[in-house]
C-alpha positions in Angstrom: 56.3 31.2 -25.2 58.2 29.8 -22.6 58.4 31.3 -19.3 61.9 32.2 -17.8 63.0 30.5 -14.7 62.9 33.0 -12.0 63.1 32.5 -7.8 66.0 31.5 -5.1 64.7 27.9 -5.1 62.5 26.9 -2.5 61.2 27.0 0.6 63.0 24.9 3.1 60.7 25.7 5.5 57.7 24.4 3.3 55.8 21.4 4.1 55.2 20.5 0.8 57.8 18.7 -1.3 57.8 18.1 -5.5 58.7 14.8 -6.4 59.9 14.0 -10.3 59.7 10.3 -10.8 62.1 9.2 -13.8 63.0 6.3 -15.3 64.8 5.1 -18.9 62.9 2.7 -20.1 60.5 4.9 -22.3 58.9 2.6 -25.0 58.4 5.8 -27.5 61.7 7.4 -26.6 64.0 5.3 -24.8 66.2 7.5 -22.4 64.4 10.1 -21.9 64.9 12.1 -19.1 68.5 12.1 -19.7 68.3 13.0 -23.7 69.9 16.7 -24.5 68.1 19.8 -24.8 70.1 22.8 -24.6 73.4 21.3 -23.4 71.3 19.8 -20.2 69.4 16.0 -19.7 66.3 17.0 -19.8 65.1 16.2 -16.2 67.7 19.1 -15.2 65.4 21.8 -17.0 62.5 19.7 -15.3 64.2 19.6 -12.0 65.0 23.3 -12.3 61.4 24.8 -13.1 60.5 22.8 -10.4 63.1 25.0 -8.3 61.5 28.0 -9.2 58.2 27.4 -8.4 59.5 28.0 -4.6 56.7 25.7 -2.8 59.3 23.0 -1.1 62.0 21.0 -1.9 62.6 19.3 -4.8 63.9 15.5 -5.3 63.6 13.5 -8.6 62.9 10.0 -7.5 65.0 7.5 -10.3 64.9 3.9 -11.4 68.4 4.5 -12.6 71.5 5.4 -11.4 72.4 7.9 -14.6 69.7 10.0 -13.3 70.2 10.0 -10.1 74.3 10.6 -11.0 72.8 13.8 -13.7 70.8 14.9 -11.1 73.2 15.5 -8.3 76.0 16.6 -11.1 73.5 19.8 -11.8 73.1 20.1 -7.9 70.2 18.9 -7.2 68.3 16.0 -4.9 67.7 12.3 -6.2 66.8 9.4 -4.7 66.9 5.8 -6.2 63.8 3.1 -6.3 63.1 0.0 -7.5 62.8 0.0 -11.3 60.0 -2.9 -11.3 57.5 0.0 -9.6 54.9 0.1 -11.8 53.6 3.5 -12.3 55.2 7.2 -11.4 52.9 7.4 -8.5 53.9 3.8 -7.3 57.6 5.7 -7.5 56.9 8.8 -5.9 54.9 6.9 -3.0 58.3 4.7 -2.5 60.7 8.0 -2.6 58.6 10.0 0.1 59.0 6.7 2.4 62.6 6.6 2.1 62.7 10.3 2.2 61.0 11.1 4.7 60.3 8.7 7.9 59.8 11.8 9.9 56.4 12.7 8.2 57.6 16.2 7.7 55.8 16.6 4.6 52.1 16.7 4.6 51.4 17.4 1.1 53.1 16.0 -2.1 53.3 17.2 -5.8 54.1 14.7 -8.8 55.3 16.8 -11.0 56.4 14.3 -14.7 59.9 14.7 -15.6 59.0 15.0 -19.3 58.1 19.1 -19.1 60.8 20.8 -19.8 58.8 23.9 -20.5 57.3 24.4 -17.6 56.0 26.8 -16.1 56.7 27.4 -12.4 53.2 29.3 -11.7 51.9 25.9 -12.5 52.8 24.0 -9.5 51.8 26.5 -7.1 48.4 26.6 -8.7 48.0 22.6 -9.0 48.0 22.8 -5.0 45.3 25.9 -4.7 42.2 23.0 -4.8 43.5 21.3 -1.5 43.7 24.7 0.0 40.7 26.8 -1.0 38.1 23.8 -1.8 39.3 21.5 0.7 39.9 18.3 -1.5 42.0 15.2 -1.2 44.2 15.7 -4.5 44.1 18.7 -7.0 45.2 19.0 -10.6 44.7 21.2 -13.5 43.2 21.3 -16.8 43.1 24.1 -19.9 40.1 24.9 -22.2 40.3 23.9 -25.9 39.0 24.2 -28.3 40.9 22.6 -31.2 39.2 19.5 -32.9 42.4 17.4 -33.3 42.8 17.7 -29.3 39.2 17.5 -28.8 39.0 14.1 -30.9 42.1 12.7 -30.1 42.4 10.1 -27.1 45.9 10.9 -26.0 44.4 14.2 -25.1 43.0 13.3 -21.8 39.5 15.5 -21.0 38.0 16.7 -17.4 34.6 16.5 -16.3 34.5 19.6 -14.0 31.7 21.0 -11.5 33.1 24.5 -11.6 32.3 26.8 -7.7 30.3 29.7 -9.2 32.0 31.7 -7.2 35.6 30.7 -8.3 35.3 29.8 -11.7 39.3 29.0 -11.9 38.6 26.5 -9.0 35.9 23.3 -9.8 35.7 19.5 -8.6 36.4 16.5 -11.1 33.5 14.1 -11.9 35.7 12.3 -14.6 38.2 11.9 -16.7 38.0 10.6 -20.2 39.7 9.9 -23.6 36.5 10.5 -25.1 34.9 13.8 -26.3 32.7 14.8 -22.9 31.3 16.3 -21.7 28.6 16.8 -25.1 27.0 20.0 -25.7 27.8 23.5 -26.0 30.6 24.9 -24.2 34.5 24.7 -23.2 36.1 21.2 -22.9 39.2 21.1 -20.7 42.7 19.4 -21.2 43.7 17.9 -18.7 46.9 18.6 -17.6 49.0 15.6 -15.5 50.6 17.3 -12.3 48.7 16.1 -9.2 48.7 18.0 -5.5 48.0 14.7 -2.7 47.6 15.2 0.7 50.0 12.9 2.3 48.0 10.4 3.6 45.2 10.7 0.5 49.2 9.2 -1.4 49.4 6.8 1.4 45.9 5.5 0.9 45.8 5.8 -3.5 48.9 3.8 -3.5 47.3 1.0 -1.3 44.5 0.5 -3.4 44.3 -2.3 -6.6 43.3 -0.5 -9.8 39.9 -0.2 -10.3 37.8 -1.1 -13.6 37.4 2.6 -14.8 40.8 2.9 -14.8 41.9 -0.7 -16.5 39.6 0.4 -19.4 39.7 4.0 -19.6 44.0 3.9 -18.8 43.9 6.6 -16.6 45.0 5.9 -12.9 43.3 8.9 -11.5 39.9 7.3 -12.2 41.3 4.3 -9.3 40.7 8.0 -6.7 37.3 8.6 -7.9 35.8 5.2 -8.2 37.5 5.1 -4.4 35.8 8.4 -2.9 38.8 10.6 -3.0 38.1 13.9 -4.4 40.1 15.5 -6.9 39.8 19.5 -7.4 40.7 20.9 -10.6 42.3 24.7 -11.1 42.1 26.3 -14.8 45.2 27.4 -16.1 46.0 29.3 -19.6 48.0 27.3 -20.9 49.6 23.3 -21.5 52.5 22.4 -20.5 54.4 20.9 -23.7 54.7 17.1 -23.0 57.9 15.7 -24.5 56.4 12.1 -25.4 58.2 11.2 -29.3 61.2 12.2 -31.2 59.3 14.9 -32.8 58.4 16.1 -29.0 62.0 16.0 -28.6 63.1 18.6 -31.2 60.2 21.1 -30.8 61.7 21.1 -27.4 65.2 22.0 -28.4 64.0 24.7 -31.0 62.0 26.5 -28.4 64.9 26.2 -25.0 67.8 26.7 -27.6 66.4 29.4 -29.0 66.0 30.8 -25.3 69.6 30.3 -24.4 
């Protein structure tokens, strides 16, 4: 079920801001963030769950200027960067720079522009590890238990070291496209919103990609090869990932059906 979007937008006041890196040039469904769903570009419904989740602004950093132009049309923030960046953090890094000189903002959510479903609880618990457990970046994860997801290595699994005392709340030891860890008990999905602390971005965007992440294709592993710690908070459920045309129309059944 999808959640409705409630809130005022958010706090101005915050010193957190959500940033929504976008480009066009998806290789498994080119144009993306501005394909229709519900008589809106997608990024809009991305953009506006992001709105209600009320932690701090919200700004979709673009390689193209038909975001950036969608964006503002719906009312919201954008900010252009150079296309040739290679990776959504590479683009959110270069937005908060051009954003924000000032160093206002002292923590920073990248937040993928291809969740339109979203729910807006999610981004205000993806930043509860840097605040309770003390970490440098936080994400989240969801237990399955489904043997397609399990086996499948598009499904991205957490190694977690759960605090007995807050078993929502744990610390990452890896992540994997394999099945892990073995044994009995939960496996976790991991989910792909990340919490930094400002300068944890500052120094993760510095560094060359490490040799976990060239073979395992996963740019968090660059943090923990590194010796930045990455906390983890359970949620219920997986934000559906709009990734291929069949992505595409589950979307539009389940939003159109809402409208």
């Amino acid at each position: 079920m999808v959640p409705p979007i409630t809130g005022e937008g958010p706090d101005k006041s915050s010193r957190t801001i959500v940033l929504i890196p976008a480009r066009l040039a998806s290789t498994r469904l080119p144009q993306k963030p501005l394909l229709p769903i519900a008589g809106e570009p997608m990024i809009i419904h991305v953009w506006r769950r992001a709105m209600a989740a009320r932690v701090g602004p919200v700004v979709v950093a673009c390689a193209e200027p038909a975001i950036a132009d969608a964006v503002r049309a719906a009312g919201g923030e954008a900010v252009l960067t150079d296309p040739a960046l290679p990776s959504g953090t590479d683009r959110i890094f270069a937005a908060l720079a051009a954003l924000d000189p000032e160093r206002r903002f002292e923590r920073v959510v990248n937040l993928q522009g291809d969740l339109p479903t979203l729910e807006p609880a999610a981004l205000r618990h993806a930043l509860e590890p840097l605040d309770v457990l003390g970490t440098d970046m936080a994400t989240l994860a969801s237990p399955t238990e489904d043997p397609h997801e399990i086996a499948d290595p598009n499904v991205v699994k957490a190694v977690i070291a759960f605090d007995a005392a807050r078993p929502l709340l744990g610390r990452a030891l890896y992540f994997t496209r394999a099945s892990a860890p073995t044994g009995p008990g939960p496996i976790w999905h991991h989910i792909g919103i990340y919490a930094f602390r400002r300068d944890v971005l500052e120094r993760f965007a510095a560094l060359p990609p490490s040799p976990l992440e060239q073979r395992e294709r996963l740019e968090q592993l660059r943090a923990l090869e590194n010796g930045i710690s990455i906390g983890v908070r359970i949620v219920d459920v997986v934000p559906f990932g709009v990734d291929i045309p069949a992505d595409l129309e589950k979307a539009r059944r389940i939003l159109e059906n809402r409208a």
